[in-house]
C-alpha positions as CSV (number, residue, x, y, z in Angstrom):
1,X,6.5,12.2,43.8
2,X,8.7,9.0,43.3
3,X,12.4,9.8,42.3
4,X,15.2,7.7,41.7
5,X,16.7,7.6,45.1
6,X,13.3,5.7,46.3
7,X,13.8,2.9,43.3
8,X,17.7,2.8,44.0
9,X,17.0,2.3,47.6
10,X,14.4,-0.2,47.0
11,X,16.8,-2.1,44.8
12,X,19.3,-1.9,47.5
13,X,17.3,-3.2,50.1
14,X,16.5,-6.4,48.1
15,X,19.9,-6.7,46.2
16,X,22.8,-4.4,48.6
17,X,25.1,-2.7,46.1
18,X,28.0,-3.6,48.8
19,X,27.2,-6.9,48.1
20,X,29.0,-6.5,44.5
21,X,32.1,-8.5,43.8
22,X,35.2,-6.4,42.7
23,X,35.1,-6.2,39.2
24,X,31.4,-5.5,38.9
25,X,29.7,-1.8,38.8
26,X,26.8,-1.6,39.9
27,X,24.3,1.5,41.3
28,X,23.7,4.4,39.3
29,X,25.4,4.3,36.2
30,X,24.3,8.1,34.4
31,X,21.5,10.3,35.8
32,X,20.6,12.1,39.0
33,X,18.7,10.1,42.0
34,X,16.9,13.5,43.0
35,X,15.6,13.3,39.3
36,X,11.6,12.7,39.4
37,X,10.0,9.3,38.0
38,X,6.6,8.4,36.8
39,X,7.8,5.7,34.1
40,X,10.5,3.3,34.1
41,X,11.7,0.5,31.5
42,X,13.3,-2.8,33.0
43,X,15.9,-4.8,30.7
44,X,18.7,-7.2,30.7
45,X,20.9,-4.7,28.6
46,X,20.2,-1.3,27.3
47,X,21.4,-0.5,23.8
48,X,20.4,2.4,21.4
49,X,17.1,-0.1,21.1
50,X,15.9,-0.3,24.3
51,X,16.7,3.3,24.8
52,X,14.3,3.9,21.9
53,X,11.8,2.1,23.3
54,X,12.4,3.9,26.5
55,X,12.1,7.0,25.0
56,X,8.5,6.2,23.5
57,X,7.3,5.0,27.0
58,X,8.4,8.6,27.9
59,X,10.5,6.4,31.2
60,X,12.7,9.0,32.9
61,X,14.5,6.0,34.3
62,X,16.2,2.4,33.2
63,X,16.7,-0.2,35.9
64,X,18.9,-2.9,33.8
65,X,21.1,-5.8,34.9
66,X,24.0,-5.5,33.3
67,X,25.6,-2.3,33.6
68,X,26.1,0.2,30.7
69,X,29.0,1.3,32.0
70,X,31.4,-1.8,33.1
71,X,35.0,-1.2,31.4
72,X,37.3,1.9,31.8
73,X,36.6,4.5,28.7
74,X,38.3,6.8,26.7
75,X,35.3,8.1,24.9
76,X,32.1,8.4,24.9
77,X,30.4,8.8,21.1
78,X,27.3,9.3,19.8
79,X,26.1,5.5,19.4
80,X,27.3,4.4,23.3
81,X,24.6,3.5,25.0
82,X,25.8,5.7,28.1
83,X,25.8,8.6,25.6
84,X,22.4,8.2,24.2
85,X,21.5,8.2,27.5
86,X,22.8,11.2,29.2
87,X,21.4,13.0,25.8
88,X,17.8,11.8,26.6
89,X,18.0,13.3,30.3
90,X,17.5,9.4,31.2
91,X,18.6,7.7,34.6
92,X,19.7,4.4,34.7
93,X,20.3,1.9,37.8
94,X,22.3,-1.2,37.4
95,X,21.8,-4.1,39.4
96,X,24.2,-6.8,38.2
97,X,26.3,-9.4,41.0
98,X,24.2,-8.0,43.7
99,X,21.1,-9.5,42.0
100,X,23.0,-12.5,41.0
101,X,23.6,-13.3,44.3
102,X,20.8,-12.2,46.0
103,X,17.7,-14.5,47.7
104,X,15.1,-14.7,44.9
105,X,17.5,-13.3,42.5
106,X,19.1,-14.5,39.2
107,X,20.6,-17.3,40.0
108,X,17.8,-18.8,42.8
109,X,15.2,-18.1,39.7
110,X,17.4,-19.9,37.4
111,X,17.7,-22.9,39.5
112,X,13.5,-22.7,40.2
113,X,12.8,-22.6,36.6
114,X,15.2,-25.5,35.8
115,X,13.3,-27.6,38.3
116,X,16.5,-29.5,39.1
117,X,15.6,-29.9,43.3
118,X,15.6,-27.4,45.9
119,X,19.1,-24.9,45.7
120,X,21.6,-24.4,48.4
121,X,24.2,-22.4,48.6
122,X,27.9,-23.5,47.3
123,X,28.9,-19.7,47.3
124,X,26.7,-16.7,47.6
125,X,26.8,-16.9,43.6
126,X,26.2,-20.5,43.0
127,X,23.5,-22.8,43.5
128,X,24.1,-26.6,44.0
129,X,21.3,-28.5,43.5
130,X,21.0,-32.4,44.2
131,X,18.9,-34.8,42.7
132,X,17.2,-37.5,43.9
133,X,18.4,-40.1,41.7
134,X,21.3,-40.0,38.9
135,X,20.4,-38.7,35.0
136,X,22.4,-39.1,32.1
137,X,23.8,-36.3,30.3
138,X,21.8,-36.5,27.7
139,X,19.2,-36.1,29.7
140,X,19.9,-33.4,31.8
141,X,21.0,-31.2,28.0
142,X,17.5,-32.0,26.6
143,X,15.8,-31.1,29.8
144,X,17.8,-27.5,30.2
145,X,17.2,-26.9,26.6
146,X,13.7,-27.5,26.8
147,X,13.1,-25.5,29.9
148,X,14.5,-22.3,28.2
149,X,14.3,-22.8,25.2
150,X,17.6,-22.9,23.8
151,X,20.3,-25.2,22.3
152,X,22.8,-26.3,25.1
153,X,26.2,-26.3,24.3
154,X,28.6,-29.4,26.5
155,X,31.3,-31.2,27.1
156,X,30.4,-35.1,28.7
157,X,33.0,-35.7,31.6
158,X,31.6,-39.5,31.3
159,X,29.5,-40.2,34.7
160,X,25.9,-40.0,35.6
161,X,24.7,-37.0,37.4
162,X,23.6,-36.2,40.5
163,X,24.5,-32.7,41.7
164,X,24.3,-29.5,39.5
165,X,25.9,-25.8,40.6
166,X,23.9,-23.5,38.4
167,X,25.4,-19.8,37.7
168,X,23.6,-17.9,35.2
169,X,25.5,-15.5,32.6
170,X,29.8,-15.5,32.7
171,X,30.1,-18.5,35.2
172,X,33.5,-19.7,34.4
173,X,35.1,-17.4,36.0
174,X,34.0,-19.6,39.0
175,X,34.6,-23.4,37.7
176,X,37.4,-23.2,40.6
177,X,34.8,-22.8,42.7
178,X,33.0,-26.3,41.4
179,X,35.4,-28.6,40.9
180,X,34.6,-31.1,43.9
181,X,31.4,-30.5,44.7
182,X,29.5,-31.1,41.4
183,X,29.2,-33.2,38.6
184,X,28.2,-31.3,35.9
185,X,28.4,-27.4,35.9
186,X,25.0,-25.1,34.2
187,X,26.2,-21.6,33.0
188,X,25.8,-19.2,30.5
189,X,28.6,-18.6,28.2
190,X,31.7,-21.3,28.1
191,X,35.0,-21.0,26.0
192,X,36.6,-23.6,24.4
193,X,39.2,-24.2,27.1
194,X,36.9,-23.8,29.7
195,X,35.3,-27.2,27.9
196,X,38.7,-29.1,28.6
197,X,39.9,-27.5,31.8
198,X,36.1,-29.1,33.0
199,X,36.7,-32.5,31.1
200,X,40.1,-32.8,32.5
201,X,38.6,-32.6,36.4
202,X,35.8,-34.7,35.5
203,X,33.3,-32.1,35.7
204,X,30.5,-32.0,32.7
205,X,29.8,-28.7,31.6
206,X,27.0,-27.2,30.4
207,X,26.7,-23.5,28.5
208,X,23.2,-22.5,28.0
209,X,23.3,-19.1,26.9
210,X,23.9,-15.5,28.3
211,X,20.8,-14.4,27.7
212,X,18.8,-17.6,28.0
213,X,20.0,-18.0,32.0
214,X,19.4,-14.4,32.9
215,X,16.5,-13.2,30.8
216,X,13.8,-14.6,33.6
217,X,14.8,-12.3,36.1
218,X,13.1,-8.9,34.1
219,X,9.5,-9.9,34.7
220,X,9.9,-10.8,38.2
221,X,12.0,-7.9,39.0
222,X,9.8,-6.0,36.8
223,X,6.4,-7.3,39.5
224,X,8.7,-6.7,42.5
225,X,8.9,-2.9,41.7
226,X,5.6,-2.8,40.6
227,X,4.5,-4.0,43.6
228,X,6.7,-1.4,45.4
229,X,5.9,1.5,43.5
230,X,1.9,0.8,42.2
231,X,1.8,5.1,40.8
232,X,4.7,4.5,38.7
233,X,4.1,3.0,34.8
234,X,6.4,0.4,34.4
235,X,7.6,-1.1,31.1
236,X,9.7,-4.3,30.0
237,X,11.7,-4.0,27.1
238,X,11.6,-5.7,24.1
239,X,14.6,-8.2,24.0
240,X,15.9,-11.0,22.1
241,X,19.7,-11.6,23.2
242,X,22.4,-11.7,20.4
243,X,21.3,-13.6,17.0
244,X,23.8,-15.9,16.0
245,X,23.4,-16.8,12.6
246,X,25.4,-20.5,11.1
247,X,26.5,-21.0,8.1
């Protein structure tokens, strides 16, 4: 019988929970490794909705990206996601910088689907890609938002470009890490100053969406573990990012 120390060491083998930067939490986030599995629901987030859907798979276990237990807490009540899942009996693994970093992981899928040139390494969390001949701005939005499907959000620092870093989700924490080696910076999520702390080092920057830039890496995960674990019934969840709603 499969239990959830065999799909927590399989996840570790591909994605190493060492390999998680400081503020990050990743590994077994509620739930008991010695706990039996036979089905298991893979997510970008769980909330009280993917639990549900959890609980009509009958899954023992969620394997989710972004942890459900990331900040220090005071309390735990009835609609925390932690809670509702501790009260179902359900496991959950979190695989969150590990799998960002990670060969074949966020990150490397993001830059594949993009198809902005093969990736290399600027850090182990950012890819740099290089074209092989300068685009516009313009062009390089309309060709993000039209391979995932999303409206791109950007500041123009004024030049053509030729290289790209590409960090999926929260990636301005890292524009420190850009500035110099690329002219024009894909992420996720992007604050307003982020927009002119980019501008003002000449770097174009590009916010595509949380969900949007992380999203691809359930299915293949999803295969991976399949692949890994053919007896067990796996399940994606049902997910559709945060609505936002002009106007």
């Amino acid at each position: 019988m499969i239990c959830t120390r065999d799909i927590y060491n399989f996840l570790d083998s591909m994605a190493p929970f060492d390999s998680q930067m400081e503020f990050d939490n990743s590994g077994l986030q509620v739930g008991d490794l010695a706990m039996p599995i036979e089905s298991v629901m893979v997510c970008l987030d769980v909330t009280p909705q993917v639990i549900a859907q959890a609980a009509h798979a009958n899954c023992e276990l969620i394997v989710v990206h972004h942890p459900v237990l990331f900040h220090a807490r005071k309390q735990l009540l009835s609609n925390d996601p932690a809670w509702l899942l501790a009260r179902r009996g359900m496991a959950c693994i979190a695989s969150h910088t590990p799998l960002d970093c990670c060969a074949g992981g966020v990150n490397d899928l993001l830059a594949k689907k993009l198809a902005l040139g093969e990736p290399a390494l600027l850090t182990p969390l950012i890819r740099l890609c290089t074209l092989p001949k300068p685009i516009t701005v313009k062009e390089l939005t309309e060709h993000v938002s039209q391979k995932l499907i999303t409206c791109v959000r950007y500041c123009d620092a004024g030049k053509p470009i030729k290289t790209i870093a590409i960090c999926g989700g929260e990636g301005c924490h890292f524009l420190e890490d850009v500035y110099g080696y690329a002219d024009a910076f894909l992420t996720g999520d992007a604050g307003y100053h982020d927009f002119l702390d980019a501008a003002q080092h000449g770097l174009t920057l590009l916010a595509a969406g949380h969900f949007e830039t992380e999203i691809h890496i359930v299915p293949t995960l999803t295969e991976k573990l399949r692949t890994a674990f053919p007896d067990v019934k796996w399940h994606i969840a049902g997910e559709h990012g945060v609505l936002y709603h002009a106007a």
